[in-house]
DRENBA-807157 format. One record per residue (C-alpha): residue in three letters; x, y, z. Coordinates in steps of 0.02 Angstrom, whole numbers, plus 32768, in hexadecimal, padded with zeros to 4 digits. Example, Ala and Ser with C-alpha at 12.3 -4.5 7.8 and 13.67 -1.06 7.14 Angstrom:
BEGIN
ALA82677F1F8186;SER82AC7FCB8165;
This chain:
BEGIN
UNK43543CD67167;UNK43E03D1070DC;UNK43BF3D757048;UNK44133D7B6F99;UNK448B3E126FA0;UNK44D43E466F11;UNK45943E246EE9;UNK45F83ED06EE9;UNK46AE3EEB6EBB;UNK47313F626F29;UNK47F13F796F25;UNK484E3F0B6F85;UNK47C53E806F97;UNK48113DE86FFB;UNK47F73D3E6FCA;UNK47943D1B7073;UNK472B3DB77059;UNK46FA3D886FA1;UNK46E03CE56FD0;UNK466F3D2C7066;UNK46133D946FDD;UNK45F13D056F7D;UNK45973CBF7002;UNK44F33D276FE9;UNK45143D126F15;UNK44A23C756F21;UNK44D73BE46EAE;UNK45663B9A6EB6;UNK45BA3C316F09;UNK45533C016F8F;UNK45A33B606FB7;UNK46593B866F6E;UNK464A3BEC702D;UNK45E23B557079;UNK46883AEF7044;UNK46FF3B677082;UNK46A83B747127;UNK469E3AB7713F;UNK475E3AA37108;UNK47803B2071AA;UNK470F3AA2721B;UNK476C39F871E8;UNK48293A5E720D;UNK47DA3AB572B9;UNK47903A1C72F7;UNK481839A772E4;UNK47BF39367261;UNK483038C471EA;UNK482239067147;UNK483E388E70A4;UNK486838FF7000;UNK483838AA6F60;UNK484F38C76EA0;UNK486D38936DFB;UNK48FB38996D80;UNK48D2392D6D22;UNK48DF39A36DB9;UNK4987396D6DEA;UNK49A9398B6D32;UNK49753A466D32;UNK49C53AB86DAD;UNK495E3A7F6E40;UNK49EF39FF6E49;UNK4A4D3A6C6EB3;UNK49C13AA86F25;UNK49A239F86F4B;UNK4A5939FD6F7E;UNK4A443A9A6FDD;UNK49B43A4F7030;UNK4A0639CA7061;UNK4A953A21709F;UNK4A163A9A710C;UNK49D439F27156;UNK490E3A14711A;UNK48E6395C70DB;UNK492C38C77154;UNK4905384E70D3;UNK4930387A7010;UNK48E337F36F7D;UNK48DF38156ECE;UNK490737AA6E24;UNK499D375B6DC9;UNK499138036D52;UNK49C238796DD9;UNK4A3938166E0C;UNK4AA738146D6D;UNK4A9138DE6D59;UNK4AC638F56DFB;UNK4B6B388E6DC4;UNK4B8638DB6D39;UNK4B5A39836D67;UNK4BD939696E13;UNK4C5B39356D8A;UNK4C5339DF6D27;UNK4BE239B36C87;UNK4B723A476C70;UNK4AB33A3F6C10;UNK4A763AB06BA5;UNK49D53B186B9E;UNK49773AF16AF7;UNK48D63AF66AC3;UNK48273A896ABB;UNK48263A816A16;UNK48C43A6169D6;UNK48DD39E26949;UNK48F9394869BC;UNK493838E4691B;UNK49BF395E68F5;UNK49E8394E69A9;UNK49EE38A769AC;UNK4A6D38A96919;UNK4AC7392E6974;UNK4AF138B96A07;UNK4A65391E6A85;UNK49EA38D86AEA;UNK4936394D6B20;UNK48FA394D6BC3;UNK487539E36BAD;UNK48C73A826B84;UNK49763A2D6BB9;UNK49F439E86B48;UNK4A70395D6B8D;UNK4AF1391F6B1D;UNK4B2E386B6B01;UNK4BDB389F6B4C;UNK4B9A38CB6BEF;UNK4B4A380F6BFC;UNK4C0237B76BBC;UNK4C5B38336C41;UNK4BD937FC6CD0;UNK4C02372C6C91;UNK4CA137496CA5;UNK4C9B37B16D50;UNK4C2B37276D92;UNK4C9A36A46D68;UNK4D2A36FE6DC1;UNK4CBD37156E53;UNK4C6036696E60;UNK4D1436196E4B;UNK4D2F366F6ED9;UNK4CC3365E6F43;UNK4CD935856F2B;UNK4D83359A6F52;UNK4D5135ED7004;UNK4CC435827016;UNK4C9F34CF7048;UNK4BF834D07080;UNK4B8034A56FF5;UNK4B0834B06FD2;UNK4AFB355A6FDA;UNK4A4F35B26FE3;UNK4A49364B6F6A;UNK4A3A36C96FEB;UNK4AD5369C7024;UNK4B1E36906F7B;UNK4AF237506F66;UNK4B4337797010;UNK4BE7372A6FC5;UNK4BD437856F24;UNK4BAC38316F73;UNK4C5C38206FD0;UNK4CB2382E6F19;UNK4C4B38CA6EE5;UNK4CA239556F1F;UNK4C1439DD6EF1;UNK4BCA3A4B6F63;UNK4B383A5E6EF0;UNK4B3539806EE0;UNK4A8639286F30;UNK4AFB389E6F56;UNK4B8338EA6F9D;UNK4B1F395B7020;UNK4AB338CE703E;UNK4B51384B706B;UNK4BA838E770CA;UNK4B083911713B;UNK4AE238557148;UNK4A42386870FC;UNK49EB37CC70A1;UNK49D737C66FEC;UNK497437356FB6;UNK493F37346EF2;UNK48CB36906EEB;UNK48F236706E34;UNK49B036766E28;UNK49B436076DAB;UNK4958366A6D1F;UNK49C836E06CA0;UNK4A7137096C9A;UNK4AA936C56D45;UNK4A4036336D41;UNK4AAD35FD6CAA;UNK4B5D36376D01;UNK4B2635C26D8C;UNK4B1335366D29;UNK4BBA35456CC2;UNK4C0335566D5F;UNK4BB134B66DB3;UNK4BED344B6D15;UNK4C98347A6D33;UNK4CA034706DE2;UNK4C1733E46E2E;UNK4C1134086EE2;UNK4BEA34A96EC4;UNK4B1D34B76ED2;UNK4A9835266F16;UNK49F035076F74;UNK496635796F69;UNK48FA35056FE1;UNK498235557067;UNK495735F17053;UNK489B35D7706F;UNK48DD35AF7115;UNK493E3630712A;UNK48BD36B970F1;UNK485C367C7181;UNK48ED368E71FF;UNK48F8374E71D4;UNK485837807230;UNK47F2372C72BE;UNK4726371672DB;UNK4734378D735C;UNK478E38237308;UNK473638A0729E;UNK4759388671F5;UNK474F38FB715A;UNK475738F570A2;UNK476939787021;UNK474139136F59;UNK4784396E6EBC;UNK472238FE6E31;UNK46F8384A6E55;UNK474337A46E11;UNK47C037286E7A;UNK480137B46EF5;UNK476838066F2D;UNK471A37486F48;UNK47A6370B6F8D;UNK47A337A7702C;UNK46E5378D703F;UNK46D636C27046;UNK478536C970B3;UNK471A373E712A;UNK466F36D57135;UNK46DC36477170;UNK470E36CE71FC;UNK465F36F3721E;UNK46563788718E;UNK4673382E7167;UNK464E38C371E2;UNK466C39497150;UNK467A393B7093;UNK469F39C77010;UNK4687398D6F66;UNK46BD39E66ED7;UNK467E39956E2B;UNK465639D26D8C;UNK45DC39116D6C;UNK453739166D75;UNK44DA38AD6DE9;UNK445E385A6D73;UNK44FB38086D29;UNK44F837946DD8;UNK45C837A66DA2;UNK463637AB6E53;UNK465438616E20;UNK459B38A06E04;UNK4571384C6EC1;UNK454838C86F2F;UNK457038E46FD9;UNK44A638B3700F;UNK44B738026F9B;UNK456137D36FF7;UNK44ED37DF7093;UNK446F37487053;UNK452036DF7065;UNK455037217106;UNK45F6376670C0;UNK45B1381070F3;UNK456D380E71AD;UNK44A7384171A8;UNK44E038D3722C;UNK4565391171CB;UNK45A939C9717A;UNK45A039AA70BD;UNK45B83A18701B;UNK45C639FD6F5E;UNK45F83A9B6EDA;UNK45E83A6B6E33;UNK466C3AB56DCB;UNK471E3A9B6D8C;UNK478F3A7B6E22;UNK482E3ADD6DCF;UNK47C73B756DED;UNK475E3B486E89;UNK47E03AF46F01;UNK485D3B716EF5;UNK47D93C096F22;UNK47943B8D6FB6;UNK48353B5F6FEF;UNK487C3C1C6FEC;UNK47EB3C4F7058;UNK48123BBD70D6;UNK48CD3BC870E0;UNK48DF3C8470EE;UNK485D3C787188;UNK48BC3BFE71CC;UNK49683C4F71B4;UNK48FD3CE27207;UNK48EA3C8B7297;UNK49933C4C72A8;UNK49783B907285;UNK49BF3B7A71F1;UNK4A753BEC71BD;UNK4AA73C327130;UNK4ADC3B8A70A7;
């Protein structure tokens, strides 16, 4: 039996002590460590481990923890939305966005030429420099290419070979051959560069029925598999219905900041996913309810710097 200790500050606190201290907080301290814990299991135990999230957290600065992730070899299997996929462009092509507010006046910045994505602030430029990069690159990437059509994981395994930013999803991902599969390419920004490029150039085409298959080729019935959720939508649905066909999930960290009575793929819990066999009835679940720019970061510190302790991870 555990008891409710209370949360006390000294110098030098590590993140895998305060994490540890949390523990006995109750809450949601109590499973922020619960996740942390059950991250460790999937690496240790040689599970397959599918990273999803939206566009907004590849818009923040998570964008290049994803990348370091990647890089580390955490997730096998990365999917996430059309969104993150043009920040990580234009991010990898040196536009920078700023830090503003909540409440800014969102018609002045409209008139301004700046788009709002929470407290961030990207400007119209940074979308006309990412058209133009992606036509460079998709132009390309036809001219080495005859194989179409091409499924969009592999599309964003070309792409990440033109992205020469350590910090770039893409470009870690196509370097440490890791699969990035974003089920609705076609929305946004890219989804619109695609199809300017397809009327110019006809045999160029993608399939995202492909990559269904090819999700399914990344990890077997018999392996363990893992998944760790930030928020819900396309890319958490697409890891967890990917897995059932392989016979479902053996661990599952969701991070959401939904509600459940919503019945919204982000407000499912981990228990819910069970009634669809997505989640295995045995398995090693968690959800912590919270904002993921603060919680995945102090989960993921915890995990890497025990693994780096351990020697099987090394210094990025």
């Amino acid at each position: 039996m555990e008891f409710v200790k209370d949360f006390l500050w000294k110098p030098g606190m590590k993140a895998d002590e305060f994490i540890e201290k949390l523990s006995a907080v109750g809450f949601q301290s109590t499973e922020l460590n619960r996740a942390a814990n059950l991250i460790l299991r999937m690496k240790k135990e040689s599970a397959k481990i599918y990273l999803t999230f939206p566009s907004n957290l590849a818009t923040s600065g998570l964008r290049g923890f994803f990348a370091q992730l990647i890089k580390l070899k955490i997730p096998d299997i990365v999917i996430t939305t059309a969104g993150a996929i043009e920040e990580d462009i234009m991010r990898s092509i040196g536009e920078r966005f700023l830090l503003g507010s909540f409440f800014t006046d969102d018609v002045a910045l409209h008139e301004q030429g700046a788009n709002r994505v929470g407290n961030i602030l990207i400007k119209n430029e940074s979308y006309e420099k990412f058209e133009d990069k992606m036509q460079e690159i998709l132009l390309n990437i036809y001219k080495s290419t005859s194989n179409y059509p091409l499924a969009p994981s592999q599309l964003l395994h070309e792409i990440g070979k033109y992205l020469k930013d350590e910090n770039s999803i893409l470009y870690q991902a196509s370097k440490n051959n890791i699969p990035v599969f974003c089920p609705a390419i076609v929305d946004g920004a890219i989804g619109f560069q695609l199809y300017l490029f397809a009327q110019r150039h006809k045999e160029f085409s993608i399939d995202p029925i492909k990559d269904f298959s090819r999700s399914l080729s990344c990890v077997s019935i018999e392996e363990k598999k893992g998944a760790i959720c930030l928020g819900g939508g396309t890319a958490k649905h697409f890891a967890i219905f990917s897995a059932l066909i392989n016979g479902g999930l053996d661990y599952a960290v969701y991070i959401t900041s939904s509600h459940f009575a919503t019945g919204s793929v982000g407000g499912a819990t981990t228990q819910e996913a069970k009634s669809w066999g997505k989640i295995k009835e045995s398995s090693d679940a968690v959800t912590v309810y919270g904002d993921a720019s603060v919680l995945f970061p102090i989960i993921m510190t915890k995990v890497l710097e025990e693994l780096h302790n351990e020697g099987a991870i090394l210094h990025p």
